[in-house]
BALOBA-1460 file (C-alpha; in Angstrom, 3 decimals):
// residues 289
<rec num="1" residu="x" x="25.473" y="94.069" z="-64.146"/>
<rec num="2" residu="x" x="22.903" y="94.285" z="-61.577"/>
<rec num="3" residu="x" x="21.148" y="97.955" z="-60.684"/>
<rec num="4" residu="x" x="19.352" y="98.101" z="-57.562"/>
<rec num="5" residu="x" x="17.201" y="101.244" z="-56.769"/>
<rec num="6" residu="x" x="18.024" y="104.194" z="-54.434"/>
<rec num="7" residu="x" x="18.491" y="107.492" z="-53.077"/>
<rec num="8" residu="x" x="15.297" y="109.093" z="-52.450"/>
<rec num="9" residu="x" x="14.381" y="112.698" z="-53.235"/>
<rec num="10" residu="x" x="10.678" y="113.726" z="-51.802"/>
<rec num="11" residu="x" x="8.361" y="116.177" z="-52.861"/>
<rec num="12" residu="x" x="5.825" y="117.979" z="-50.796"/>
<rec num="13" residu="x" x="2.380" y="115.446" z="-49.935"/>
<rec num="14" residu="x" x="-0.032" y="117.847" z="-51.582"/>
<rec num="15" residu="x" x="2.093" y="117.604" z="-55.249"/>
<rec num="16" residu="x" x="0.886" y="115.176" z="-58.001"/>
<rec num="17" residu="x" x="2.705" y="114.114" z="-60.852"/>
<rec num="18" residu="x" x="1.367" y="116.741" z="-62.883"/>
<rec num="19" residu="x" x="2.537" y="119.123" z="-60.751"/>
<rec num="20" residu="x" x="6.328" y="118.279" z="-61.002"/>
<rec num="21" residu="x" x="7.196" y="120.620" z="-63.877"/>
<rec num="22" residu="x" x="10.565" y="120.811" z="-65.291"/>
<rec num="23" residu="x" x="10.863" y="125.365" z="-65.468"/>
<rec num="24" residu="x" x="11.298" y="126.961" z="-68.938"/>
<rec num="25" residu="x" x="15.275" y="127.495" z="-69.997"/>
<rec num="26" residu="x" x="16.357" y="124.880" z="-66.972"/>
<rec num="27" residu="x" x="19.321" y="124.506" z="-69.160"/>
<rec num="28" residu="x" x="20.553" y="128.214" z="-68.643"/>
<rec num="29" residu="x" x="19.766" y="127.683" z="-65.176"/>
<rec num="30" residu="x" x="21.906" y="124.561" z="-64.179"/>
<rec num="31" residu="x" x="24.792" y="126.748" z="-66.206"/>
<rec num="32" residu="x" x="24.392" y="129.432" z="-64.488"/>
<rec num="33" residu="x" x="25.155" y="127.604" z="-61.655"/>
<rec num="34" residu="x" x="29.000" y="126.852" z="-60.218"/>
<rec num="35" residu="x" x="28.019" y="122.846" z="-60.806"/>
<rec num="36" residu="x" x="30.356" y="120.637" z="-62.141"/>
<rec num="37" residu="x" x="30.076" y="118.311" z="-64.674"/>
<rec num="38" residu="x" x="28.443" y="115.340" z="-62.826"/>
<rec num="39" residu="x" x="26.778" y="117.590" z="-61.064"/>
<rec num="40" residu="x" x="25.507" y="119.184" z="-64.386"/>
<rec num="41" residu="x" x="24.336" y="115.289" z="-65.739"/>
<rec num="42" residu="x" x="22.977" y="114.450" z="-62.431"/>
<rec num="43" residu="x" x="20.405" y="117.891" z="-63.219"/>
<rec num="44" residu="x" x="20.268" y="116.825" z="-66.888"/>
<rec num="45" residu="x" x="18.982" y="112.636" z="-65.833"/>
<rec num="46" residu="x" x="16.441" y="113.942" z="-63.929"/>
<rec num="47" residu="x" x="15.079" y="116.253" z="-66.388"/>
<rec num="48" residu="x" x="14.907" y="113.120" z="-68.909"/>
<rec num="49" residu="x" x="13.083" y="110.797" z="-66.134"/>
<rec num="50" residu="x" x="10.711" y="113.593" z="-65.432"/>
<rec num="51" residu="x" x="9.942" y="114.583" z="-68.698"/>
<rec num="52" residu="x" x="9.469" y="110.701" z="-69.809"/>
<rec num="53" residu="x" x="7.987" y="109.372" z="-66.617"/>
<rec num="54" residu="x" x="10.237" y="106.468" z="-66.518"/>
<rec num="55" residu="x" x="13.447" y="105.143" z="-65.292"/>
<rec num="56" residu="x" x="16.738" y="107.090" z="-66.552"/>
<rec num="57" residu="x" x="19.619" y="105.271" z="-67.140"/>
<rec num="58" residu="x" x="22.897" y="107.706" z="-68.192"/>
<rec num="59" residu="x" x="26.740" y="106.581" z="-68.595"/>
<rec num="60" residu="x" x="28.569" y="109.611" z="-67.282"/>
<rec num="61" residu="x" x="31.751" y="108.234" z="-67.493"/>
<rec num="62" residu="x" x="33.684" y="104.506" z="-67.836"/>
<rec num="63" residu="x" x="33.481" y="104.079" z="-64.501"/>
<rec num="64" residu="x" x="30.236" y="105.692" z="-63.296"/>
<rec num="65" residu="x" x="26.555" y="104.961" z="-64.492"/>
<rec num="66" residu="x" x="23.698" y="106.906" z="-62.830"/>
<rec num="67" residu="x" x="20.152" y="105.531" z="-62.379"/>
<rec num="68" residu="x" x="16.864" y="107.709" z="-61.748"/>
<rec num="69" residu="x" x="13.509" y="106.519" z="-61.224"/>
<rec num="70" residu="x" x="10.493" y="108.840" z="-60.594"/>
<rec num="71" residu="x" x="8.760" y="106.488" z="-57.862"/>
<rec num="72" residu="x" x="5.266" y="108.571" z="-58.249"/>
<rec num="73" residu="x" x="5.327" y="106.790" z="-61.932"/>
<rec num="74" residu="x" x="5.598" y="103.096" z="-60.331"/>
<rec num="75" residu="x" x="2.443" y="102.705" z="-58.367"/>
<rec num="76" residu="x" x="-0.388" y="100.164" z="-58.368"/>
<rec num="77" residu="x" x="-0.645" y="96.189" z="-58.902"/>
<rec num="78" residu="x" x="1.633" y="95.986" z="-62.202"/>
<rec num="79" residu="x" x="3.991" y="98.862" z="-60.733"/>
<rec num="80" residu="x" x="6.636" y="95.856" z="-60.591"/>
<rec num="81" residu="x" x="6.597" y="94.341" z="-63.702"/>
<rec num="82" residu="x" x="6.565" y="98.318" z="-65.479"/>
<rec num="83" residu="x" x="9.526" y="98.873" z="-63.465"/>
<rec num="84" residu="x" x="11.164" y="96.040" z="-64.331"/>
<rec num="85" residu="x" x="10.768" y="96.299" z="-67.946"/>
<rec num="86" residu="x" x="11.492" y="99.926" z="-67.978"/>
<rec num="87" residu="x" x="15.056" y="99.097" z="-66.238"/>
<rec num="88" residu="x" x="15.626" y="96.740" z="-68.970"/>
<rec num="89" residu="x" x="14.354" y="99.376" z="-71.587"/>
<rec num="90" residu="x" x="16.956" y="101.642" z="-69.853"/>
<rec num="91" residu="x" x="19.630" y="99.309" z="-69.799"/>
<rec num="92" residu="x" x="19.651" y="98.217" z="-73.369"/>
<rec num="93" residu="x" x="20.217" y="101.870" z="-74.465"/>
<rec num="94" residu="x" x="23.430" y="102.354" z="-72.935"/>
<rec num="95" residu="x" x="26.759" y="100.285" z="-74.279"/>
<rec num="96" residu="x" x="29.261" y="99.411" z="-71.255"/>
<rec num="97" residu="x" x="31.060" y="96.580" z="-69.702"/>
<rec num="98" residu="x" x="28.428" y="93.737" z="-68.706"/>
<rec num="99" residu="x" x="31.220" y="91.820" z="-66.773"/>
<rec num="100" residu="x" x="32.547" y="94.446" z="-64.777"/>
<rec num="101" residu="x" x="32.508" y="94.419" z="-61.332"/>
<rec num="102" residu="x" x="30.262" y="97.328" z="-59.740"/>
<rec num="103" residu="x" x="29.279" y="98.569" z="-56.482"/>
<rec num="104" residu="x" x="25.457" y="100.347" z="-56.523"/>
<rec num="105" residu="x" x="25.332" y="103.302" z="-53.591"/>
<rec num="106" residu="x" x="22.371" y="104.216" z="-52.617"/>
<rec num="107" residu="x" x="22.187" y="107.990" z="-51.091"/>
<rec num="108" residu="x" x="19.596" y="107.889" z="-48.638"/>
<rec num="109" residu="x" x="21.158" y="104.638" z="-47.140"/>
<rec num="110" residu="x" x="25.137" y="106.548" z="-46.980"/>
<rec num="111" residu="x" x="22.621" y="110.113" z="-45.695"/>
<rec num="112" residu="x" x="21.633" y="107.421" z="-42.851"/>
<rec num="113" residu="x" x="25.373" y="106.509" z="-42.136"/>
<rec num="114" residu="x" x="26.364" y="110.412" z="-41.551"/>
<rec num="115" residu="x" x="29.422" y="110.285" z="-43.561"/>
<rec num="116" residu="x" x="31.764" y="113.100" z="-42.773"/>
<rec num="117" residu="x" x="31.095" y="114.968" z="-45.594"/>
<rec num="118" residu="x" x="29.231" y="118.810" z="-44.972"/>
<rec num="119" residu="x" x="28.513" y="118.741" z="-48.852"/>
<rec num="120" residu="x" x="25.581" y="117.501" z="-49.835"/>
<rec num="121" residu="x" x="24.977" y="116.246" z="-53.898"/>
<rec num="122" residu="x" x="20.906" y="116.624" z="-53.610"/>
<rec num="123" residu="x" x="21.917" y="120.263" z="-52.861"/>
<rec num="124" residu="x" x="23.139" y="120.573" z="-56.761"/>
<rec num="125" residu="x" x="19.293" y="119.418" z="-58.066"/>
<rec num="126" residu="x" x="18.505" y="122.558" z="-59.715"/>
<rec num="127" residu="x" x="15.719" y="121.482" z="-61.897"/>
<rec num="128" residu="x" x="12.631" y="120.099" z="-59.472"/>
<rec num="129" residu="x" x="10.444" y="121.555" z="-57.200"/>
<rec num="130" residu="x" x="11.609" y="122.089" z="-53.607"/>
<rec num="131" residu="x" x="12.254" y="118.772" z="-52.001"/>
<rec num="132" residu="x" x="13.673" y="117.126" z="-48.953"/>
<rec num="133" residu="x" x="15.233" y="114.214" z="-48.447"/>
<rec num="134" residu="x" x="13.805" y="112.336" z="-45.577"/>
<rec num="135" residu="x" x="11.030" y="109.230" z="-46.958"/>
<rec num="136" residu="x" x="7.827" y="110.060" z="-45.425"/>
<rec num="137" residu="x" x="4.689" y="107.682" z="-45.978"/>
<rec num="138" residu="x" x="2.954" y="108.799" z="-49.499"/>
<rec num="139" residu="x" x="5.202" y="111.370" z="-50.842"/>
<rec num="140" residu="x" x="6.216" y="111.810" z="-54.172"/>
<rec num="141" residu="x" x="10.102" y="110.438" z="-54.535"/>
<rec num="142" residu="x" x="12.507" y="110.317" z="-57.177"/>
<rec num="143" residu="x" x="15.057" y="106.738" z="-56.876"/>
<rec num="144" residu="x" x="18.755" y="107.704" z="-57.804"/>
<rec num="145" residu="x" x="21.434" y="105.433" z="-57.878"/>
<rec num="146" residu="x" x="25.009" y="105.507" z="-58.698"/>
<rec num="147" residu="x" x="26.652" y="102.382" z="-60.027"/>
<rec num="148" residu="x" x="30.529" y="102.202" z="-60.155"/>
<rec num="149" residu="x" x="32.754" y="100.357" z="-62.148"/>
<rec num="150" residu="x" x="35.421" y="99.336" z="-59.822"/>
<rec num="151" residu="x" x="37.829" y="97.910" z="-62.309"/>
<rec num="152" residu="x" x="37.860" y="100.799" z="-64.000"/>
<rec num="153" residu="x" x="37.977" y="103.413" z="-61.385"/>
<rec num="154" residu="x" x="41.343" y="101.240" z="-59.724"/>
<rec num="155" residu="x" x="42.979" y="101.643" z="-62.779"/>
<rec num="156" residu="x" x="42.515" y="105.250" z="-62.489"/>
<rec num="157" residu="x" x="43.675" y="105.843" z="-59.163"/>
<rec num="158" residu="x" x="46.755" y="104.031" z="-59.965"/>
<rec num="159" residu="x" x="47.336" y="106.128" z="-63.295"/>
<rec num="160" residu="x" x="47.077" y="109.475" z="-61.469"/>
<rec num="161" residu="x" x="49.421" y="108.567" z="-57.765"/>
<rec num="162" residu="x" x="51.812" y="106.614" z="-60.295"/>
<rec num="163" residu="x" x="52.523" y="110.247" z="-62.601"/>
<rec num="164" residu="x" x="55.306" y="110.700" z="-59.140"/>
<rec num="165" residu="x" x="57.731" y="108.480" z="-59.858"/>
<rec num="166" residu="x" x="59.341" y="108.345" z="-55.921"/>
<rec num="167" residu="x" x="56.107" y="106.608" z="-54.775"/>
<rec num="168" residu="x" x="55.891" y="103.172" z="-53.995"/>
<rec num="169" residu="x" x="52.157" y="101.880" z="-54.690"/>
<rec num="170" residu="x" x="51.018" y="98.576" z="-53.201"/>
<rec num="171" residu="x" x="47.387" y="97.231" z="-54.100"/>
<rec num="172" residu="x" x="45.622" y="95.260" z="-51.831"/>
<rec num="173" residu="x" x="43.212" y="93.403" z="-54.164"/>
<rec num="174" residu="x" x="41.234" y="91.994" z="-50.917"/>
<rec num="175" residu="x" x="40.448" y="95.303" z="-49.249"/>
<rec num="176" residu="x" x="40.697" y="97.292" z="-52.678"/>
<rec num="177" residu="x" x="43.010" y="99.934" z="-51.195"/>
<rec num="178" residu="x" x="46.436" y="101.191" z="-52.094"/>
<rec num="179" residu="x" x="49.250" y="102.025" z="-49.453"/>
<rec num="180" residu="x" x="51.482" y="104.158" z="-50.427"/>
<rec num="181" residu="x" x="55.205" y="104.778" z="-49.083"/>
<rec num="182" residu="x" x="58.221" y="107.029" z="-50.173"/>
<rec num="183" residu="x" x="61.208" y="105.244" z="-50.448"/>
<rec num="184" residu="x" x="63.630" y="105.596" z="-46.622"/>
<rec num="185" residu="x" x="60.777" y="106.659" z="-44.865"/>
<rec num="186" residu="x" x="58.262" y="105.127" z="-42.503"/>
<rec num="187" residu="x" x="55.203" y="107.673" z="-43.228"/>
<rec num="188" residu="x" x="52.751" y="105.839" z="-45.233"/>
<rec num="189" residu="x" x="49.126" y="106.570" z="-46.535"/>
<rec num="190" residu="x" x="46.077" y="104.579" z="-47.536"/>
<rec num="191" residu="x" x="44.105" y="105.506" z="-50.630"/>
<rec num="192" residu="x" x="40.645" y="103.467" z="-50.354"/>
<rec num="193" residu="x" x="38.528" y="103.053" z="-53.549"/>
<rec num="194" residu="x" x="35.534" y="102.279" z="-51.439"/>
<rec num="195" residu="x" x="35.846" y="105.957" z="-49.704"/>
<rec num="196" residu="x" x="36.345" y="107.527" z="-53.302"/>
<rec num="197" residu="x" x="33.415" y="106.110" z="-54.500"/>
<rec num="198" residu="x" x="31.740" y="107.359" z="-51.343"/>
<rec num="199" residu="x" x="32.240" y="110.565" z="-51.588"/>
<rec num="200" residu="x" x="31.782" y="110.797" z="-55.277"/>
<rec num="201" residu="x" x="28.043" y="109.161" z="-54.544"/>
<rec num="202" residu="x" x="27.176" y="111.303" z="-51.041"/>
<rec num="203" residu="x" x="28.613" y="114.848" z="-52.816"/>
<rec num="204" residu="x" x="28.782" y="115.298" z="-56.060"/>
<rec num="205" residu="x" x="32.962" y="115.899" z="-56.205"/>
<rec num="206" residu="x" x="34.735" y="114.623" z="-58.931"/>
<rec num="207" residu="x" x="37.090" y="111.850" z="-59.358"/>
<rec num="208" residu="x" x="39.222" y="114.485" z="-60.506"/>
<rec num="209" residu="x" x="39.083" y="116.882" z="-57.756"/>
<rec num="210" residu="x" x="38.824" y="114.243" z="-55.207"/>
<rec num="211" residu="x" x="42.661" y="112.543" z="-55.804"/>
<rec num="212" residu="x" x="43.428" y="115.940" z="-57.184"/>
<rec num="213" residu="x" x="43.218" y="117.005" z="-53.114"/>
<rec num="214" residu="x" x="44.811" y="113.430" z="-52.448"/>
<rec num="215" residu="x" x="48.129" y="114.097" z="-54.249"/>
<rec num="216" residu="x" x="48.420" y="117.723" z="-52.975"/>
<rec num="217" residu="x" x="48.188" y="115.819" z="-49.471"/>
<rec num="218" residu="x" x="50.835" y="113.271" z="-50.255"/>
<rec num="219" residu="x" x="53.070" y="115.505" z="-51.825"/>
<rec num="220" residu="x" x="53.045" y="117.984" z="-48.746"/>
<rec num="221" residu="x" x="53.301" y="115.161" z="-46.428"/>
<rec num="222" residu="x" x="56.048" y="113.333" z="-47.584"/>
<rec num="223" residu="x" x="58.037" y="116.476" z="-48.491"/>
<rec num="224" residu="x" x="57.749" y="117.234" z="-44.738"/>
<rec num="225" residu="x" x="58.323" y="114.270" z="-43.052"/>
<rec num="226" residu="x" x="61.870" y="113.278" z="-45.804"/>
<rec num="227" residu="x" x="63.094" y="116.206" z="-43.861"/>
<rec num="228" residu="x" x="62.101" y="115.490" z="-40.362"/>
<rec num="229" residu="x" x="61.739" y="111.163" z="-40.683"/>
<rec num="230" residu="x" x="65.236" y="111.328" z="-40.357"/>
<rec num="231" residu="x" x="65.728" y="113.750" z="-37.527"/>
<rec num="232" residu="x" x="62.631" y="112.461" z="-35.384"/>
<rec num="233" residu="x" x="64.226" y="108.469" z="-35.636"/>
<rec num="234" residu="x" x="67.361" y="109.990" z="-33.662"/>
<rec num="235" residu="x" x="65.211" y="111.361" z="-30.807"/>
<rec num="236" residu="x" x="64.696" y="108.820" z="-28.196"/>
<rec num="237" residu="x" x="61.951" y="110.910" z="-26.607"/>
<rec num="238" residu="x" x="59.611" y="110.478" z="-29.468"/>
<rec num="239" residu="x" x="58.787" y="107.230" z="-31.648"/>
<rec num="240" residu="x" x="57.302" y="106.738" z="-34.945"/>
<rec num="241" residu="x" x="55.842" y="103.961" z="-36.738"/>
<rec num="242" residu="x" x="54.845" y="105.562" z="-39.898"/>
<rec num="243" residu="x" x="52.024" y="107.172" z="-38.768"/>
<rec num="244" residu="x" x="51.857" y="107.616" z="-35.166"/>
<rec num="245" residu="x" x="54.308" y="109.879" z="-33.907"/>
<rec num="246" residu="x" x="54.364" y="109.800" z="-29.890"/>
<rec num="247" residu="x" x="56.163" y="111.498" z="-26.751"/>
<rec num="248" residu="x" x="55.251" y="112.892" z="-23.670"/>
<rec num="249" residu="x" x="52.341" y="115.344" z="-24.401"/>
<rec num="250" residu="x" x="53.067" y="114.723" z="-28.314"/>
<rec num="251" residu="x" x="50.313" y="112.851" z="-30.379"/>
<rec num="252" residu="x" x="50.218" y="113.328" z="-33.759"/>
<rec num="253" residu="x" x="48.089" y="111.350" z="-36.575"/>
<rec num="254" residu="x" x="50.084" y="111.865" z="-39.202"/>
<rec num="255" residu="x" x="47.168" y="111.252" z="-41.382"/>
<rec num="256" residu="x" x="45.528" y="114.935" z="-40.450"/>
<rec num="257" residu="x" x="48.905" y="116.737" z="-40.713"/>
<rec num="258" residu="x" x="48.315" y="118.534" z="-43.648"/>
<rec num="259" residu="x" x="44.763" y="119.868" z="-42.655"/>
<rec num="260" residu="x" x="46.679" y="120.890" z="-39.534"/>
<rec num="261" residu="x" x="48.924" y="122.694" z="-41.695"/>
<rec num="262" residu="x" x="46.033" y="124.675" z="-43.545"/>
<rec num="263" residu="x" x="47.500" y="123.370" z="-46.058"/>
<rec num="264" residu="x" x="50.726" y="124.803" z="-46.124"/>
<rec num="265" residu="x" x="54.236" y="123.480" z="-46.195"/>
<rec num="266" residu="x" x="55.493" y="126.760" z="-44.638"/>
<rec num="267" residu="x" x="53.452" y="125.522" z="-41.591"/>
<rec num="268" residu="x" x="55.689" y="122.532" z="-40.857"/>
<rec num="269" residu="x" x="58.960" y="124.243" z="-39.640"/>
<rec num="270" residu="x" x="56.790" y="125.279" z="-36.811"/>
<rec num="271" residu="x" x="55.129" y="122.495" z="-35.615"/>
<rec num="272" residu="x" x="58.115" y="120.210" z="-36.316"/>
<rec num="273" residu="x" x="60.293" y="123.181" z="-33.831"/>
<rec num="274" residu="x" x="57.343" y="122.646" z="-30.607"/>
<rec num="275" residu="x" x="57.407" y="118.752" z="-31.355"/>
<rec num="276" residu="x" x="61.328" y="118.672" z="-31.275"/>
<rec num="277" residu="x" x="61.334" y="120.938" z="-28.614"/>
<rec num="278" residu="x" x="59.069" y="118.891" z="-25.957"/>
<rec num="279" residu="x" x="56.010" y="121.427" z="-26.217"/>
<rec num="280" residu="x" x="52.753" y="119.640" z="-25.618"/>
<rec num="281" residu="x" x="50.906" y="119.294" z="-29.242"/>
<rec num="282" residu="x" x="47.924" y="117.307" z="-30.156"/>
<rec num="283" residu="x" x="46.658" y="116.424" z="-33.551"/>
<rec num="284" residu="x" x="44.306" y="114.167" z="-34.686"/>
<rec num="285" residu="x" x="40.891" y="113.122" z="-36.350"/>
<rec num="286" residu="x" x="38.373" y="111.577" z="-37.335"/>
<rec num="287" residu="x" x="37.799" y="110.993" z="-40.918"/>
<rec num="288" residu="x" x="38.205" y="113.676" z="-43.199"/>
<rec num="289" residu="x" x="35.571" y="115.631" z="-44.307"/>
């Protein structure tokens, strides 16, 4: 598998590499903080990269390999070469899949691309001196990189929507996505393994949590609309393709119902009333944060 180097982590221009000092009982302090547990590794490879002055290399999962490099460490004419055999140092120690297929994110770079996300993953480094995150010309940096497996992590999606039963999954291999319909109804969603990954890299949120929050959505979603699918096809003032759902002063992304909802299935009866009902209603987004 091929790692490529990232995510860049800067330290104030008047700091050396002797100054970048790891504090006494740092393990009490990433505890003490309400990280989880990639969080809590991130914290934990940086320590080891620090405290060796080379390239950390840590399996955190089946699917998810993390990659830190203390630039400040690869400087001068043979900085390459070092580098280079330090990665394959680093590589050699840990045991996963060599034919897998992976996807390297780089954090500045997705920083750059002002995802939608207000959480932040650099924000959970705990164990360095205060930093930014913007490259400036002769700072100190520290390179992280996530690499994903994306075999792996596909496989996992699919075990956790497939636990309800009523679902219908289909895979596109192409675009790596799943759409996902309830039998008899129109509504559809779009899980896309790219945008897990994303978010994983840019903020620190689990797999877990992440399609955690994706089958609460569904399962409030499609519980609403099997009641209203039905009565919505009936009314020739409104149409519905399976996401859209249109009329005269009615525009509603079905996609951003349930943050619309707060959440709440209690909500629907509502909204569903005004929308049945003629009232004006709006609701839409852009992508999730």
């Amino acid at each position: 598998m091929r790692f490529v180097l990232a995510f860049f982590i800067l330290f104030p221009l008047l700091l050396t590499a002797a100054d970048i000092v790891i504090p006494q009982g740092w393990e009490e302090l990433v505890n003490n903080e309400q990280l989880n547990w990639l969080e809590k590794k991130v914290n934990e490879t940086v320590v080891t990269a620090v405290k060796t002055s080379k390239v950390s290399l840590t399996k955190m999962d089946d699917y998810l390999y993390l990659q830190i490099t203390p630039n400040y460490v690869y400087v001068g004419d043979d900085s390459d070469e070092r580098l280079a055999m330090d990665i394959s140092d680093a590589l050699g120690s840990v045991n996963g899949s060599r034919d897998g297929v992976f996807m390297n994110l780089n954090w500045y770079e997705l920083y750059t691309q002002k995802l939608p996300f207000n959480k932040r993953l650099p924000d959970s480094v705990k164990v360095v001196p205060s930093f930014n995150f913007y490259p400036v010309k002769g700072e100190l940096s520290l390179d992280i990189t996530f690499f994903f497996e994306l075999n792996k992590l596909t496989g996992m999606v699919y075990s956790s929507l497939a636990t309800n039963k009523e679902l219908k999954l289909i895979y596109n291999s192409a675009k790596r996505f799943y759409k996902i319909e309830l039998t008899g109804l129109k509504t559809h969603f779009f899980v896309h393994i790219p945008n897990i990954v994303y978010e994983i890299a840019y903020t620190g949120n689990t797999f877990e949590s992440i399609i955690g929050d994706k089958i609460k959505e569904l399962n409030l979603v499609f519980s609403v609309m099997k009641k209203y699918e039905p009565i919505i096809e009936k009314n020739e003032k409104l149409s519905y393709d399976g996401r859209y759902l249109k009329g005269d002063k009615i525009f509603v992304d079905i996609w951003f119902l349930y943050d619309y909802l707060e959440k709440n299935k209690l909500n629907a009866d509502t909204v569903f009333a005004d929308i049945l009902n003629g009232k004006a209603i709006e609701i839409k987004g852009a992508e999730k944060k």
